[in-house]
N, C-alpha and C positions, 0 to 999 in steps of 0.2 A: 718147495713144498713144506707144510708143515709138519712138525712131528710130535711126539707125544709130549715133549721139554718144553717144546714151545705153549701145547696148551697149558701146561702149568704157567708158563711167563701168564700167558693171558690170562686165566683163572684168577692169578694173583694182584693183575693191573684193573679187572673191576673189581676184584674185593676192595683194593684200598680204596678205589670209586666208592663202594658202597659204604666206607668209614668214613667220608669225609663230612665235615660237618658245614660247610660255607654255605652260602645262601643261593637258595636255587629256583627257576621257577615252577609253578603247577604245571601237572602234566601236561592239562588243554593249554595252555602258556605256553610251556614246548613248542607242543602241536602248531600251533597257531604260528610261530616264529618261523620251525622248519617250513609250514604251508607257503610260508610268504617268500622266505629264502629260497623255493624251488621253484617259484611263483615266477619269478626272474630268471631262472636256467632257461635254455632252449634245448643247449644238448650238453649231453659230459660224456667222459670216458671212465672207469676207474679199473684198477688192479684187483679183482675177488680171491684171495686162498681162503678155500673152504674144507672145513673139517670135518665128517662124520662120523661118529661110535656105532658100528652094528658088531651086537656082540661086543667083544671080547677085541676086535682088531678095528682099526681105522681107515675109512677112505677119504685120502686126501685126493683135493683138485685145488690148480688155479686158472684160471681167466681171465682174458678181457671183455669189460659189457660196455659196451657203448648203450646210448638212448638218446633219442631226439625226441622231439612232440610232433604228433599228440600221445604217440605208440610205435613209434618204429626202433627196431631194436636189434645189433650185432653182438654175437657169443663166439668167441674167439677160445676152445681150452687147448692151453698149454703144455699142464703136467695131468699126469694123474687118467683117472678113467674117461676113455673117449678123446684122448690126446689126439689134435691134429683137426678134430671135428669144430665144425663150424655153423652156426645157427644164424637168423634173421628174422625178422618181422617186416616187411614188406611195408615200402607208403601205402600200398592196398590191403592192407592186413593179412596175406596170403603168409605161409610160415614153410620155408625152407629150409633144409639141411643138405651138408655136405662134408665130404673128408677133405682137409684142405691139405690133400699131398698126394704126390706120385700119378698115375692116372685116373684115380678115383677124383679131382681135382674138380673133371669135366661136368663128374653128375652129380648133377642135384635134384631134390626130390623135394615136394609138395605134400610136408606134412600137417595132419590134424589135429586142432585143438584138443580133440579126444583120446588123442594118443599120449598114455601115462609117462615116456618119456619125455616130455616136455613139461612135466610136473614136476614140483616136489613132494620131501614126506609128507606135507601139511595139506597138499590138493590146489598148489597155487602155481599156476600156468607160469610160462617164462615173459607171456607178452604182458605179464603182472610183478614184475620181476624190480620195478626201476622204482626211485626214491619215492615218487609222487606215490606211487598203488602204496609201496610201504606205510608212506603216514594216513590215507585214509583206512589202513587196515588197524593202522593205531590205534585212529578215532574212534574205532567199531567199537574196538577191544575196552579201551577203559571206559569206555559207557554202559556196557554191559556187566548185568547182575554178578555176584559172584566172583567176580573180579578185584583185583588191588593196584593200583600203579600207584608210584611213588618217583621221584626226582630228588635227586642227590647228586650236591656239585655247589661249586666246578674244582677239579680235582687233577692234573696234570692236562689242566687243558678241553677236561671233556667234565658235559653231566650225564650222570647213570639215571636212564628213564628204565626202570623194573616191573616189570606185571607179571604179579602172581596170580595162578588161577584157585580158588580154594573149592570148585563142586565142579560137576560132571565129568567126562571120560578126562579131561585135562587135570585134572586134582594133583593139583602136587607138582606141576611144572612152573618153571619160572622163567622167564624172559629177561636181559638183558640189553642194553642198548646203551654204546659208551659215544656221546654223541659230541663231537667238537664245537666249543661256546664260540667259537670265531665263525667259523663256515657254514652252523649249524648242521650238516652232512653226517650219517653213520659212519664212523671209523669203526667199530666194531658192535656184533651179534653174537650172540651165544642164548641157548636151551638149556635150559635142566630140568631132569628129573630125577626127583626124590633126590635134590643135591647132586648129581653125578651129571656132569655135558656130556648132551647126546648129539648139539651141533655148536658150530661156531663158523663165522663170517669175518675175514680181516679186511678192508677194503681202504686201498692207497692208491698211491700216483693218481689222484682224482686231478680233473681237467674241465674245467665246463667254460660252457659257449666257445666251442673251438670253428663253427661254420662249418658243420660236416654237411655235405652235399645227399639230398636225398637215393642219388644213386649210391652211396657207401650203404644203403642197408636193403642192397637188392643183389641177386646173382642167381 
């Protein structure tokens, strides 16, 4: 799990993202590379530790997410809150959960899009969860008024795509996205507001086109 030392590590590995001066491309450039780069995945797996600030203390989690296309999707958590629990997205689109230990093992339940558990803080579902939905939320974002993205890089290997928001209830958050020039793939996420991370995403052991069988993301 993560800990408070480590978000400093990370704080300080896009900051120096954010100071580098090398040549980088425009955002929609970005965009456009990662689209094509995913364009070729079928499925991957990766490692998520995620960090949250509420208040004053931290909630750490890590997991596994698996994703194949068009949408089918395995949530495996590890440490942290809901340890043991386990998620899916159905080839049928149906979305199950379960505790993946002891005799709770057997049952599994048929749950609803509408049910906020399956959200995050921002109102984005888990079966929206995977690289693709990512970058067309990208696209939304620096198209829209009011907005700022920027690209800086490449820098230990990654370029920093940033969006700042400067008007409505978002005012003063900024985005992060420290993105590997080889794989094009997010290695890391982070939020801020008014300066201060309220999230962050580290995301490793990535794995794609492994031929995962459409029964792995059913149970």
């Amino acid at each position: 799990m993560m800990a408070i030392g480590t978000i400093a590590a990370g704080a300080a590995l896009l900051g120096a993202l954010a100071t580098a001066a090398s040549a980088a491309p425009a955002p929609q450039q970005l965009l456009d590379q990662m689209s094509a780069r995913f364009n070729a995945i079928t499925d991957y797996q990766v490692t998520v530790d995620s960090t949250a600030r509420v208040g004053s203390s931290l909630k750490e989690r890590r997991y596994q997410f698996a994703f194949k296309k068009p949408g089918m999707i395995r949530l495996q958590t590890l440490t942290g809150e809901n340890k043991g629990g386990e998620l899916c997205v159905c080839p049928d689109g149906r979305i199950r959960g379960r505790k993946n230990s002891g005799m709770l093992k057997v049952f599994a339940v048929t749950m609803s899009r509408g049910d906020a558990r399956l959200k995050d803080s921002e109102g984005i579902g888990v079966w929206e969860m995977d690289f693709g939905s990512t970058i067309r939320r990208l696209r939304a974002k620096i198209s829209t008024p009011g907005i700022r993205a920027t690209v800086i890089g490449s820098s230990a290997g990654s370029y920093l795509l940033e969006i700042r928001y400067g008007a409505g209830r978002l005012a003063g958050v900024v985005e992060r996205y420290a993105i590997n020039v080889d794989t094009l793939c997010i290695n890391q996420s982070e939020r801020l507001k008014d300066g201060a991370i309220v999230e962050r995403s580290v995301y490793s052991e990535m794995r794609v086109n492994n031929g995962l069988a459409n029964s792995y993301f059913e149970f």
